[in-house]
N, C-alpha and C positions, 0 to 999 in steps of 0.2 A: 313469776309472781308467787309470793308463800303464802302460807297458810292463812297468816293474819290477815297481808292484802287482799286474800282473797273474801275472808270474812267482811271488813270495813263496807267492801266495793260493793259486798250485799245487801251490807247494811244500809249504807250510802241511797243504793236504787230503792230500797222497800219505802224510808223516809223521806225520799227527794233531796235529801240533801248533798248529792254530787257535785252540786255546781249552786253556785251564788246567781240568781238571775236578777235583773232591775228593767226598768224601762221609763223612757222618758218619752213624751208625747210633748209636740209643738202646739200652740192654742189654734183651737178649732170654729174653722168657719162654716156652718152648717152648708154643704151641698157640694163642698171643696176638699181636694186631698190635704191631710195633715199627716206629716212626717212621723212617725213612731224609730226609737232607736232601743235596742233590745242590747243588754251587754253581760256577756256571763264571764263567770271566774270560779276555772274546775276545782273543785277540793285538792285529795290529796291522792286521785287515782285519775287515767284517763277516761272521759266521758262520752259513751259513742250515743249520738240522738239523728230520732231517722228527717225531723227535721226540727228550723225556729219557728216557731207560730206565733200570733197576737192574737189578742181577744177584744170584742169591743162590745160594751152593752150599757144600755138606756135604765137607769132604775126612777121609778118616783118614791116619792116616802111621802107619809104622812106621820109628826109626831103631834099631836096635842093632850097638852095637861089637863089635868082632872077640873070640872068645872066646881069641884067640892071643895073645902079649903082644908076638911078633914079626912080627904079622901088623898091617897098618892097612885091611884092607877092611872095610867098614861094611854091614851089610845096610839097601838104605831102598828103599820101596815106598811108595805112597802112589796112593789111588783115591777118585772124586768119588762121593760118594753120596746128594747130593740134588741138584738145579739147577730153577730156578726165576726166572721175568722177568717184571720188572711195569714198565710202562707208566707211566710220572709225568707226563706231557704231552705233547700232540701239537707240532703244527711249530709254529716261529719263527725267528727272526732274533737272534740277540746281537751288537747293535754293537760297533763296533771301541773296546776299551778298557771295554768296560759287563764292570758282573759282576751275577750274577744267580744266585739259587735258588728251588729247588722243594722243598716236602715230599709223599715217599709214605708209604705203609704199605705193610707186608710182614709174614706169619703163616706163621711155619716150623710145620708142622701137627705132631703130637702123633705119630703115628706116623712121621715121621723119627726118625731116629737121634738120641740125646742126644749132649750133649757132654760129653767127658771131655778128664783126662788122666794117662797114666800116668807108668812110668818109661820106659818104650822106645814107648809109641803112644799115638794123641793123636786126637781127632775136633774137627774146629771146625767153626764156621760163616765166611764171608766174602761180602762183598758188593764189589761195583762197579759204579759209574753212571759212564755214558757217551751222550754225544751223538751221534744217529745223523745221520753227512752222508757227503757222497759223498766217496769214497777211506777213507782210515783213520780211524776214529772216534777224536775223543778221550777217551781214560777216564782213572780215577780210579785204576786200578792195583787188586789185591785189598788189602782193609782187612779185618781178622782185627774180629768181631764178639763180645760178651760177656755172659755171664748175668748176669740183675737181680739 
């Protein structure tokens, strides 16, 4: 590996940007396993992660507008109320330019919080899978999840 490879690959880890990560999740029946599929695609160097994990959490929000007509402050609050990590494989290596998935399962239990939503507040679910390597892990970003 030269100089440069060597630089990018650093660079790569400190940004997360190593590997393209996405995830897609099957619609969710509160108390039941739903499917999670996790699929990366390395940059331009090999990617060694010690393993894939998901993520899974509960937010509620609240947004509501100002009851002024001259007023534009917005009241928003928003708190996590479940979280929860599962493990989809242990370590490996994605080569430079390989794209690769996994499937987990994931059971949001029956006494979590339902999902709703109203006119001003809202509860979801969201997940995101990400590869654990040293410096910034790459992930998937939160993906809003949805009832069967």
């Amino acid at each position: 590996m030269g100089l440069f490879d060597k630089v990018k690959s650093l660079a790569n880890a400190i940004t997360g940007n190593a590997a393209k990560v996405s995830v897609t999740a099957a619609p969710v029946t509160m108390g039941e396993p739903f499917e999670v599929t996790v699929q990366a695609v390395a940059n331009d160097s090999d990617v060694n992660f010690s393993r894939v994990y998901v993520e899974v959490r509960g937010v509620e929000s609240i947004d509501v507008p100002s009851t002024s007509s001259d007023d534009d402050n917005r009241v928003y609050r928003s708190e996590t109320t479940y979280t929860a990590e599962l493990n989809v494989t242990g370590a490996g290596t994605l080569a430079a330019g390989a794209n690769e998935s996994w499937t987990g399962e994931v059971t949001i239990p029956l006494n979590a919080p339902a999902i709703y939503r109203g006119k001003y507040a809202e509860h979801v679910y969201e997940v995101r899978a990400g590869l654990d390597c040293p410096g910034n892990d790459p992930d998937s970003g939160w993906v809003r999840v949805h009832l069967a």
